[in-house]
N, C-alpha and C positions, 0 to 999 in steps of 0.2 A: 355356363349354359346348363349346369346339371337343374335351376332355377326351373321351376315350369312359368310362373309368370315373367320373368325376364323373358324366356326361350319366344313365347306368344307377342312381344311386345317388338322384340328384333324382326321377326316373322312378319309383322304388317310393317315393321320401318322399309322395310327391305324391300316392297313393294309400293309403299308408298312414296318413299325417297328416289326413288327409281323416276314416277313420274314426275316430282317435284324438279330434279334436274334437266328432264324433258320440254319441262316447260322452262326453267331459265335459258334454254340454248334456244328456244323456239322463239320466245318474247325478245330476247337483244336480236336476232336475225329480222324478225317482223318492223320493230323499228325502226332498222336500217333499214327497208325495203321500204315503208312508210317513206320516213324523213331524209333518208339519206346523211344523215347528220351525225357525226359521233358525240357530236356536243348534246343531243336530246335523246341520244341512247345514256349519256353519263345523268341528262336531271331524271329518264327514266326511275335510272340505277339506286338515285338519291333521293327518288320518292320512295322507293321502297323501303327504302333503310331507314328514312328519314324519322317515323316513327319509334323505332327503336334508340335512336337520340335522344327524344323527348319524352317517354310514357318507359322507359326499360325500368327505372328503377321502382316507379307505382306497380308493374309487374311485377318484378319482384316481391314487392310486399302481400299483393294476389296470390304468389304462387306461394307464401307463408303462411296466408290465413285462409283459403280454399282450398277441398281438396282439389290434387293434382290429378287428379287422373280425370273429375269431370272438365275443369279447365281446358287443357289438352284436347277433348273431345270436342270441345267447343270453337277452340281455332283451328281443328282442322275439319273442322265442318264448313265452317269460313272459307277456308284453303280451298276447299274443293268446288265451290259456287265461283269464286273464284277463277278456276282452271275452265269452269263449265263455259259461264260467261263470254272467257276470249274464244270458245271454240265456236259458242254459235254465231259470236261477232263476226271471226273470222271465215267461219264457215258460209254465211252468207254475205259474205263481201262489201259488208254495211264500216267493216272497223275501219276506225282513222285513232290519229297519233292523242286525242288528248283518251279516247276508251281506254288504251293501254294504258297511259299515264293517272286513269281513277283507277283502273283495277289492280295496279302496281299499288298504290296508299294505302287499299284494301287491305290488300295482300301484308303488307309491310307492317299493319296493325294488328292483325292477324298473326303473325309472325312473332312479335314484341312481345305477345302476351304466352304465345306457346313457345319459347326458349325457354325461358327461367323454369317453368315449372316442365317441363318435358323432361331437363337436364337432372333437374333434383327428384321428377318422380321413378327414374331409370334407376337408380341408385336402391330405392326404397324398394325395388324388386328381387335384391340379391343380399346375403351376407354382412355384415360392414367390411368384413378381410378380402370379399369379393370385387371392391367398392371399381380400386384402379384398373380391373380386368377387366370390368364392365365399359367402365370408358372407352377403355380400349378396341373390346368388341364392338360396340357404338360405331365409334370412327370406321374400325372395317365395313361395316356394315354401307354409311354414309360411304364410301368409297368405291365399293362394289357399283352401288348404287351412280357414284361421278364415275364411273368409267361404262358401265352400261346403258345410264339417260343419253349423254348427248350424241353417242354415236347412234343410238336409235331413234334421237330424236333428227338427226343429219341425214338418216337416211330414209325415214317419214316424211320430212321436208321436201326431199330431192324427188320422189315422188307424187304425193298427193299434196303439198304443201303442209303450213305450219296448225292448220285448221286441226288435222288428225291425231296432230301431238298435246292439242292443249285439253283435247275430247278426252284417250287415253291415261292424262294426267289426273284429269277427272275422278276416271271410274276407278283409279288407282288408290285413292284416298279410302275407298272402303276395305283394305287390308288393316290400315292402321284403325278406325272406327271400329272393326268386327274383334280384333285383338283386343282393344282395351276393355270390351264390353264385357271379355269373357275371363279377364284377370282377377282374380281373386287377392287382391290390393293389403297390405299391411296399413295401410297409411290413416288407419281411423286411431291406431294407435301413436303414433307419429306428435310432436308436440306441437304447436300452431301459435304464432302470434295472436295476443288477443284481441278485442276490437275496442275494449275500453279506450286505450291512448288514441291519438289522433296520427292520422298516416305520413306525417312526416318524422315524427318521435319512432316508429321502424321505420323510415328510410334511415335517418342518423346514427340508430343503432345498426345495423348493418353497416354502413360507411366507416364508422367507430371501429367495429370490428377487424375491419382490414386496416387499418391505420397500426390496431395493434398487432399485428402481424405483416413486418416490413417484406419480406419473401412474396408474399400476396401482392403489396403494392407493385414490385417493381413489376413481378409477373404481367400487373394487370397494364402498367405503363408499357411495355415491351410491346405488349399484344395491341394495344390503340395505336400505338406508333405505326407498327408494321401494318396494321388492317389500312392507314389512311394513304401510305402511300406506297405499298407492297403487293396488296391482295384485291385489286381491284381488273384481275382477270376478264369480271364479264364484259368490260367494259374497254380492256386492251386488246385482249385475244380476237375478236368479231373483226375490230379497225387491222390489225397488224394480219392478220388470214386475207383481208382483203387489198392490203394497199400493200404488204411488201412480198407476200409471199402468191398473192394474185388465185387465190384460192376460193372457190364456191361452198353451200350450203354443206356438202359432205367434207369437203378439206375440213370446214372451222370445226365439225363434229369430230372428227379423228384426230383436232387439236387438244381439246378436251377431254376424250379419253383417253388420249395418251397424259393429260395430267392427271386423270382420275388413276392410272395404274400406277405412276408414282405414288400417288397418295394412297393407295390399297397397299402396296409395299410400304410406307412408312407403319402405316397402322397395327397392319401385320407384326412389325417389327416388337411394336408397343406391347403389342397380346403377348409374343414370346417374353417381354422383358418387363411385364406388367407387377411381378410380385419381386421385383427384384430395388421395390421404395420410390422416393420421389423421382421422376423421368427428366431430374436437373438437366443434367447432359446431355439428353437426347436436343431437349427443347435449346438450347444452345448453340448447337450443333443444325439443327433447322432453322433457325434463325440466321445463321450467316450461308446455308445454300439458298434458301430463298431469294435472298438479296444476290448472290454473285449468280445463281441462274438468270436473273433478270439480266445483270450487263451481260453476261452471254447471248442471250433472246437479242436482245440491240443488234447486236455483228452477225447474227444467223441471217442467209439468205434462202437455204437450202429447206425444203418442207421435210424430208427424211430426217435433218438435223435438227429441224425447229418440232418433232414427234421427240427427240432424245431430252432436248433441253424442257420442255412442258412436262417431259415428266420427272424430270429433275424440279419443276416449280411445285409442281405436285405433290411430291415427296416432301419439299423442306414445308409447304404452307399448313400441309394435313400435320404431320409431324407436331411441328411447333403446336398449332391452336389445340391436338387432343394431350399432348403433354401439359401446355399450360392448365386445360380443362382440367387435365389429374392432379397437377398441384392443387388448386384450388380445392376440387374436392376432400383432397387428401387432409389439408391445412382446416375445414369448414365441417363443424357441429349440425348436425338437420334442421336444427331449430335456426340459423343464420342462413342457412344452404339456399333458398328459393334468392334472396336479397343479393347475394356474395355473388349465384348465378347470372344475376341480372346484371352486375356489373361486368360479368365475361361478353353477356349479349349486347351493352354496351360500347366496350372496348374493341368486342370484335366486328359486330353490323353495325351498331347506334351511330359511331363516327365516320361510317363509310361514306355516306350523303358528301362530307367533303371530300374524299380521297375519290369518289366519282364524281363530281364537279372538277376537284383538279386535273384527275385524268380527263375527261374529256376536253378540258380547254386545252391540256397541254396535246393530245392528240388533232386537235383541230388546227391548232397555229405551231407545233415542230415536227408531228408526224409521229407516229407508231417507235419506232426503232429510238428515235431520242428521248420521249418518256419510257420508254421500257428502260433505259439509260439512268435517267434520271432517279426511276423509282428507287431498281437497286442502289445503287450511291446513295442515295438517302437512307435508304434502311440499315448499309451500314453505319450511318453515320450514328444513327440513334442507337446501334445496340451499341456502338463505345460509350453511349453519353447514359445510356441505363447503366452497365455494365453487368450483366446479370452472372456473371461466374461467379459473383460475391455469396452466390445462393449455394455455391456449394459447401460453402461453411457450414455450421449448425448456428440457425438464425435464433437470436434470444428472445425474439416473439413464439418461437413453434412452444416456450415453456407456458404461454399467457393460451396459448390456441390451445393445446392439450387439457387447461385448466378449466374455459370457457366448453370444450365439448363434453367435459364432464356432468358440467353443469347444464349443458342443455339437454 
């Protein structure tokens, strides 16, 4: 934090992120209210991501040949027309289920293209030794953020309806616009992909990259696994609030922040333990509560015990995803960095479109409690079949990564 441009950059996340979450609890609520249907809150969920499947890695190579900080300013310019849109829709009682479903693709394109280079222009505002603190701060930051959007956006809802939440999301996007305008950016000096070769020649290089560096692969596998059939929250929490624990627009919101304080607790964790090298362990370690808080979620009936377990989901999802983010970073050259990033936004939104397809059919035809069942048993099943404790060795790639950030 001592950074002035970092400092300026967390300062408008912090308000913008705030609404962004606002509006994810507001838009899964509004569809259920629409459609009644957890099956078109999950293609909702899958249009938004959807994009990020198909366009993450062209992003990437954007966020290596453009700068980053205009980029950025660009989708969330997007983001915010976006937010505007569902309020006046909403607001004048004109919306129906396919508006949410174009402004979800919007959003989800949008989104693709400000991941990679968000992730790697945050980086460029601090130190290099500063690089994993910064992550870290990040993730607190996004956290604060998930524990303060949806209980305010549950209790916007419970009042004036979802119209007010998607308005204040809106005018929230002008903290992050106003900060980055006034950042005083390193990144002219920063080294860029060129634009001679043709843009699949840097996608290859990038992929290449992590090929040569094994600890990256399995990271990145770990993290796709668990996103498709782990972290599909928006998409369980709304149906599971409703059908087993019989709860309204403010229950599902105190569902949420109670996972957002978990995950403000893991992050935290990070920040304290951020210079102490790669966060092997942690991410390990989050990877198998995420999964066994889910069978626990399944057997919860009680709302006081399903606030304990959410934030136990919490804790282990943030965890994991900003430890893997600091591997990555940690293992990835700036000149690779935008590409490497997009394979993170990949693994961890781009796949999602299936694991929200899954979950909503499995929520439509077994019910809430047995996909929450389901998920975790699966997740663990995949971290036996990655096995990612091999990372705590010294990986014979980190000697080809070290040599390659030399030279970038």
């Amino acid at each position: 934090m001592r950074h002035r441009d970092f400092r300026l950059f967390m300062m408008g996340q912090l308000i913008t992120q705030t609404g962004m979450w606002m509006q994810s609890v507001a838009q899964a609520w509004l569809v259920l209210q629409l459609s009644g249907s957890s099956l078109k809150l999950g293609i909702v969920s899958a249009a938004q991501t959807l994009p990020v499947l198909i366009l993450s890695i062209v992003a990437g190579v954007v966020a290596d040949r453009l700068p980053r900080r205009w980029v950025v300013m660009a989708t969330q310019t997007t983001m915010m027309l976006c937010a505007l849109a569902l309020a006046f829709l909403t607001g004048t009682g004109v919306v129906q289920y396919w508006h949410v479903l174009v402004v979800a693709l919007v959003l989800g394109m949008a989104n693709t293209f400000d991941m990679p280079a968000r992730q790697a222009f945050m980086v460029e505002l601090v130190a290099p030794e500063d690089t994993v603190n910064a992550v870290a701060i990040n993730s607190s930051v996004f956290n604060v953020c998930r524990l303060v959007g949806p209980a305010l956006a549950g209790l916007l809802m419970g009042l004036w309806g979802p119209a007010v939440a998607f308005l204040l999301t809106g005018l929230s996007y002008v903290g992050v616009l106003s900060s980055l305008l006034r950042i005083q950016t390193r990144e002219a000096g920063q080294p860029r992909v060129g634009v001679q070769r043709g843009l699949l020649s840097h996608v290859d290089e990038g992929v290449a990259y992590v090929r040569r560096v094994p600890r990256l692969g399995r990271a990145l596998v770990l993290l796709g696994g668990l996103s498709i059939f782990c972290m599909n929250t928006n998409v369980l929490i709304p149906v599971f609030a409703q059908e087993v624990l019989r709860q309204e627009a403010t229950g599902y919101g105190l569902l949420m922040s109670a996972m957002g304080a978990g995950a403000l607790v893991g992050a935290l964790t990070l920040v304290l333990r951020s210079h102490s090298g790669d966060p092997t362990g942690s991410r390990i370690a989050a990877a198998f509560v995420l999964s066994g808080a889910l069978i626990l979620l399944s057997f919860t009936r009680g709302f006081a015990l399903a606030l304990v377990v959410m934030a136990l989901v919490g804790w282990g999802m943030v965890t994991f995803n900003a430890a893997t983010n600091s591997t990555l970073q940690l293992h990835t050259p700036n000149f690779y960095r935008g590409r490497v990033m997009s394979l993170f936004s990949l693994m961890l939104v781009g796949v999602a479109p299936i694991g929200s397809l899954l979950t909503g059919t499995a929520l439509e035809y077994l019910g809430a409690s047995m996909t929450s069942l389901l998920a975790g048993g699966i997740g663990l099943l995949i971290i036996g079949l990655v096995r990612p404790w091999r990372d705590l060795r010294p990986d014979p790639g980190d000697g080809a990564a070290s040599s390659d950030a030399s030279a970038g």
